[in-house]
N, C-alpha and C positions, 0 to 999 in steps of 0.2 A: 714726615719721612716718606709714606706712601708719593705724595705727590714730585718729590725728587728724584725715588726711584723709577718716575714714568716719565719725571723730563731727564734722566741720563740709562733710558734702556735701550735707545740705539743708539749707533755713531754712524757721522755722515761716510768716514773712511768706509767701514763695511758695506754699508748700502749704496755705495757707489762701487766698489771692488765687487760687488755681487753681481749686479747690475751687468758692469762691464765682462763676467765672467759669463752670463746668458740665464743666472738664475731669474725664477718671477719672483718680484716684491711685492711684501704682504701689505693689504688695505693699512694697516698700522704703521711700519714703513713708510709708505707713501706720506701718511696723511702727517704723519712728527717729519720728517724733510721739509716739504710745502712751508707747515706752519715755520719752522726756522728760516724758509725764505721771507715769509713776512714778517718772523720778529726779528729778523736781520741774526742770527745766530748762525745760520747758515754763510757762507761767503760767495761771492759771486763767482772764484774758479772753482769751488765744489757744487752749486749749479752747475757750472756752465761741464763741470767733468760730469757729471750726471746725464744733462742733454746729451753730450757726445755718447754715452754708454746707451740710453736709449734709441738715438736716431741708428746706430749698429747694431743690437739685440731687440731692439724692438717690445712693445708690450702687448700682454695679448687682453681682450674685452674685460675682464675685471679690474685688471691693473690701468688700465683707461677709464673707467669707470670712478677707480679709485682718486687717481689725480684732476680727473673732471670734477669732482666734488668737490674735493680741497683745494683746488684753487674758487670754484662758485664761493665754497662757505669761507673763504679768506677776510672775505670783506662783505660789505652789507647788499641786500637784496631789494629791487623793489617790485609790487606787484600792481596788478590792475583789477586784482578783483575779478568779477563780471565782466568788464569789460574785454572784446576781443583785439584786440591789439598786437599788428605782425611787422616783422622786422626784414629784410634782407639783409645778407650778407656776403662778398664774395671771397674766392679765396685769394685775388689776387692776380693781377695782371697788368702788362705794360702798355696804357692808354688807358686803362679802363676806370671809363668818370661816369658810370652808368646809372651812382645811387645819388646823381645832382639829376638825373634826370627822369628814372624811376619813382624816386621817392615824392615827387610834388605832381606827378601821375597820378600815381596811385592814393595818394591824398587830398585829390582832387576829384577823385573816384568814392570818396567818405571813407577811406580806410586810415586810419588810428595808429600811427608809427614811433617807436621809441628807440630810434637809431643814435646808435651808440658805437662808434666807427674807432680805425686805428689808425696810428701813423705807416710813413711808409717801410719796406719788409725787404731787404736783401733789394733785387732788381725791380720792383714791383711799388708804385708810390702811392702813399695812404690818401684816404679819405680827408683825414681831420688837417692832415699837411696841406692837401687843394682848397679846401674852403679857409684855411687860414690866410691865403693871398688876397681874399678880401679883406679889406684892411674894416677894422673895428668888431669882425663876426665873434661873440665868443663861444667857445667851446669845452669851457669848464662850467655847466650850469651847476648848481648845488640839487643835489637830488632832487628836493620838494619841489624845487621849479621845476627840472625838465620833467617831472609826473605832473604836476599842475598843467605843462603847457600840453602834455601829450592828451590829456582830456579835454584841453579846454580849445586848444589851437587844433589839435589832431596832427601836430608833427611837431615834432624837435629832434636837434642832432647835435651831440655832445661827442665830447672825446673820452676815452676811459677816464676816471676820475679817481682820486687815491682811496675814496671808498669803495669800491667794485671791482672785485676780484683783484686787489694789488697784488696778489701772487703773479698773475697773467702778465699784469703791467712789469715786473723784474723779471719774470723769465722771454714775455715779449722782446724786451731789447736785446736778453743774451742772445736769444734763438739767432735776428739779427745780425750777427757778430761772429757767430762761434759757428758758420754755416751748417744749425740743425735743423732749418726751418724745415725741409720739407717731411718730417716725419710725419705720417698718420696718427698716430695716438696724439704728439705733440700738438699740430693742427685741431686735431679734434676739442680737445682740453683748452684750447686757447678761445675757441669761437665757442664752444658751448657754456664754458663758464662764464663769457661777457652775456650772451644772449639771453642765458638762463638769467642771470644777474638783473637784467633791464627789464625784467618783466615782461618779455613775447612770449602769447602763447601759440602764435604761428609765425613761423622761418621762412623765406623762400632763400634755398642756398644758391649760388651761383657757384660751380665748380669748373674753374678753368682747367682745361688740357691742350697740352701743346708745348712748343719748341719755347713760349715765353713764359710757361706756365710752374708753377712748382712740382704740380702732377703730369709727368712728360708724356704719360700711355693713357689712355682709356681705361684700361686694367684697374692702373692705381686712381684713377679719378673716382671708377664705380667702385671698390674700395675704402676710398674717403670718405664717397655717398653716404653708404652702407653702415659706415661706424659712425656717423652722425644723424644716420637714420635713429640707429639699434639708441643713442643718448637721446633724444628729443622725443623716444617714444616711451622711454626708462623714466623722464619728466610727464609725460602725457600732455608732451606738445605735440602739433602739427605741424608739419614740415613739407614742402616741395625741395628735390632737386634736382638742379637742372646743367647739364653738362655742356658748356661751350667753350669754340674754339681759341685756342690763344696761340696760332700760329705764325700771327701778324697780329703788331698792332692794333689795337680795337680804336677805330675810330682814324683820329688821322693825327692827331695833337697829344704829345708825351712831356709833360711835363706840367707844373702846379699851373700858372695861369689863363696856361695855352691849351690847357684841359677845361678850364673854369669855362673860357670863352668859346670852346667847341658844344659842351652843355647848353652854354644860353642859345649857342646855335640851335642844337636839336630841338627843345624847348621853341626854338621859332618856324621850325616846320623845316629848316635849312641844313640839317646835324647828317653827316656821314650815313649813309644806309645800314652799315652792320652795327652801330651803334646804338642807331635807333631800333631797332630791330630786335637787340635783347632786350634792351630798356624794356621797348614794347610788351616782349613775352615773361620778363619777370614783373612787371608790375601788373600784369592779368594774373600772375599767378599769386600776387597778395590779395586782390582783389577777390577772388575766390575763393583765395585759404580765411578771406574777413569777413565769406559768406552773403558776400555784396551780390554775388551772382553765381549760379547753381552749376557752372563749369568756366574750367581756363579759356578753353574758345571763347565764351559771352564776359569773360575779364579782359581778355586782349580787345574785344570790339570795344569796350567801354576805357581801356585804356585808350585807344586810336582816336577816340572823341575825343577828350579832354585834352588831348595835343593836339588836335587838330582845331579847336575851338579857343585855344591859346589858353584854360583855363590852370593848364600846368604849369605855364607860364608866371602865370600870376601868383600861384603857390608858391615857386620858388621863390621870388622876387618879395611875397611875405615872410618866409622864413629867415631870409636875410635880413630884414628891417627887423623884426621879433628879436634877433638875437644880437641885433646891436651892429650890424654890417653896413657898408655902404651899399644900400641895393640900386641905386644910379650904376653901377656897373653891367646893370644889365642892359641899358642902352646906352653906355660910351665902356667903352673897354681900354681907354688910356688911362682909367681910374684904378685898373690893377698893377701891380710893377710888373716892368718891362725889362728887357733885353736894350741893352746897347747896340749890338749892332746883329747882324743875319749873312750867313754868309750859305750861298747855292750852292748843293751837294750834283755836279750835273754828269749826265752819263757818257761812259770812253764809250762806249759800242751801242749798237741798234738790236731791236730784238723783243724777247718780251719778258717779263718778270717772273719766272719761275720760283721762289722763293723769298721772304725776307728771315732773316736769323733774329727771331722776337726780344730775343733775352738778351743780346747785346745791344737792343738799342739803348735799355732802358738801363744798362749798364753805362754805356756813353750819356744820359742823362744824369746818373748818378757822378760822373764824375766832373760834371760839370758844376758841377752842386744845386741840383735839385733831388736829389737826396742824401741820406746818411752814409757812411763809411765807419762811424763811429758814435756812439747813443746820444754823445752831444757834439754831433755836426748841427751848425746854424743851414738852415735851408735857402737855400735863393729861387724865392720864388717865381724870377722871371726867364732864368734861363731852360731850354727843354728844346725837342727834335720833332717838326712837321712833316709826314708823310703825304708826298706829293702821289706820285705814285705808288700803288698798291699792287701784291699780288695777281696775275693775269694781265697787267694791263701793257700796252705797245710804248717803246721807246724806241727815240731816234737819239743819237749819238749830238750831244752839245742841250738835251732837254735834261731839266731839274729833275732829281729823285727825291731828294729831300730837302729841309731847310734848318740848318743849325744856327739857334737862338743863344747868343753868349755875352760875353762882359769884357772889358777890357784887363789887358792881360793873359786872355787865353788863348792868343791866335796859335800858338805853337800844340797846347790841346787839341784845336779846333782842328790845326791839316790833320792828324792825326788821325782825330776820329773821323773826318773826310775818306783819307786814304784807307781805312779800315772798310766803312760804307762800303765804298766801290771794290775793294779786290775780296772782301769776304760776307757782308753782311746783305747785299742786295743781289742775288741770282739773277742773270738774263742769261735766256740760251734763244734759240734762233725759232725757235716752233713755240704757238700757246701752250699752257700748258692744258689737257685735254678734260680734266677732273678739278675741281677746285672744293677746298674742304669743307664742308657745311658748318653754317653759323653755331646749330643746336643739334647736339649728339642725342643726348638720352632726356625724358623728363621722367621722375618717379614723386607721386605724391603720398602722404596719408589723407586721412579725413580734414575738413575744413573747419572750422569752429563751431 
């Protein structure tokens, strides 16, 4: 009897009508919800009414606390013992393929990684969705491998798995869908439970801010920091985080294989400047936080080798053979799928680029079908938007600004999003513009391992 009366002593109705009404919910609360999201008792519109009640009233540090745990102890954990082993992770951005090019840096550097990535999120395209355009990579490893391989290979890269935090994995796709992603507690609870789950005892976060970004102010980015700091040090992990811009494009390539292939770029010394640029600064900062080197400056130097001496290169190019990929895609790139046809986004007037509107590009990617709309949209991994011109730079009237990658049957999409480009999503005014926004806002770290 006792055990009946604690599985019917909430209902989801009131803790959701609470919720909605701006009361805090109690650690017990919380944690009987969660669980009914993974025994499935719960339904996915009382989730998803939940999310909405949160992302408007918001929770404050215990009640984050509370749902960061129940979704970590949803499902099973794994650990590394002694071993110090760090992970990145960002929040999210349109172009940004940073952890194909960080992560075999910095493990190339002897840093010990157990990345465990997501699909793509609203405007913004996932990890596990990019390296899935290699055709054969897998990304469902069974736990005991990917911890086998992280000790024995020093990298693997998995996708959430129905063992690890399956709360995250159902409320991941609602957030998606029910536009609650960008709350803080939600964010927080979503990366901390994977992170914690995978067994990193140092994080380095990457926090996009900006017009493409889910955290649109600097405010709310340091913020996000701040509440991911206060869990990682609640766990008595080590964390860096580092605030970059997402004002523009990151890189020059949006979409699954036109990312893949801007990666192997960077990777060959040839990769966009602001790309490599972060790569560069978060994988010194794993590098440091895995106590390879006694500060992030002498992590970023010994990052800049290992790309420069190609042996990052080579990392990658192992992780894809490891996990079962075609890794010949790193020198012929017609082995990824492709686009049918490209059609030139070119510009009405002369002048210089004063803005790009970030979040719409990657909108127009989405609807192209390189990403979701719906939990089960099938992905096309070859269609996606090349940034020709960037930000500050000089156009003449009849030069390319961009290049749309599509399939047949979309031409009536494609003017669309053409004509969208030019009258609202790419700024030219007649003067440079005088300030241009810097790569890297804020860094904050704790201790290193």
């Amino acid at each position: 009897m006792k055990n009946q009366e604690t599985e019917y002593k909430f209902s989801a109705y009131e803790i959701i009508s609470k919720k909605r009404d701006g009361e805090k919910l109690s650690d017990a609360e919380i944690k009987w919800f969660i669980a009914g999201v993974t025994a499935k008792t719960i339904t996915d519109y009382q989730m998803s009414a939940l999310l909405m009640a949160i992302y408007i009233q918001g929770f404050d540090t215990a009640e984050t606390a509370s749902i960061t745990d129940a979704m970590l102890y949803s499902g099973k954990t794994v650990s590394f013992e002694e071993e110090c082993v760090v992970d990145k992770h960002s929040t999210g951005g349109v172009g940004d393929k940073a952890t194909f090019i960080l992560a075999p840096i910095a493990h190339a550097c002897g840093v010990k990684i157990p990345m465990m990535a997501g699909r793509g999120l609203g405007h913004t395209g996932g990890t596990i969705d990019k390296i899935e355009a290699i055709a054969g990579f897998k990304t469902a490893l069974p736990l005991d491998e990917f911890k086998r391989s992280v000790l024995e290979d020093g990298l693997a890269l998995i996708g959430q798995t129905k063992d690890i935090a399956p709360a995250d994995k159902k409320i991941y796709a609602l957030r998606d869908v029910t536009a609650t992603i960008e709350s803080i507690p939600l964010i927080t609870a979503s990366i901390m439970s994977k992170k914690l789950a995978e067994g990193a005892n140092g994080i380095v976060m990457d926090i996009k801010v900006g017009s493409g970004a889910f955290m649109k102010t600097r405010a709310r980015a340091r913020a996000l920091g701040k509440s991911l700091r206060n869990t990682a040090s609640r766990f008595d992990k080590k964390m860096m985080t580092i605030i970059t811009d997402m004002n523009q494009p990151l890189g020059n390539a949006i979409g699954n294989s036109l990312e893949i292939i801007e990666s192997v770029e960077t990777l060959k010394n040839k990769g966009p400047k602001d790309i490599t640029e972060v790569s560069i600064q978060l994988a010194g900062g794993m590098v440091y936080l895995a106590g390879i080197t006694k500060s992030h400056k002498a992590g970023i130097r010994k990052a800049k080798e290992v790309l420069k001496n190609g042996k990052a290169l080579e990392s990658f190019r192992d992780l894809i053979k490891r996990q079962g990929g075609d890794e010949k895609i790193v020198d012929d790139y017609s082995r990824l799928p492709q686009a049918k046809n490209i059609k030139e986004v070119q510009s009405l007037k002369a002048g210089y680029i004063s803005a790009i509107t970030c979040q719409e590009f990657g909108e127009h990617v989405v609807s192209l079908g390189g990403g979701r709309r719906k939990t089960d949209d099938v992905i096309d991994f070859g269609v996606g938007i090349t940034i020709v011109k960037n930000t500050g730079d000089k156009v003449k009237v009849g030069e390319t600004l961009v290049t749309i990658h599509y399939n047949d049957g979309q031409e009536k999409l494609v003017e669309g999003i053409a004509e969208e480009i030019l009258t609202q999503n790419i700024k030219i005014k007649a003067t440079k513009p005088k300030v241009l926004k810097p790569l890297i806002y804020d860094i904050d770290e704790n201790n290193k391992c």
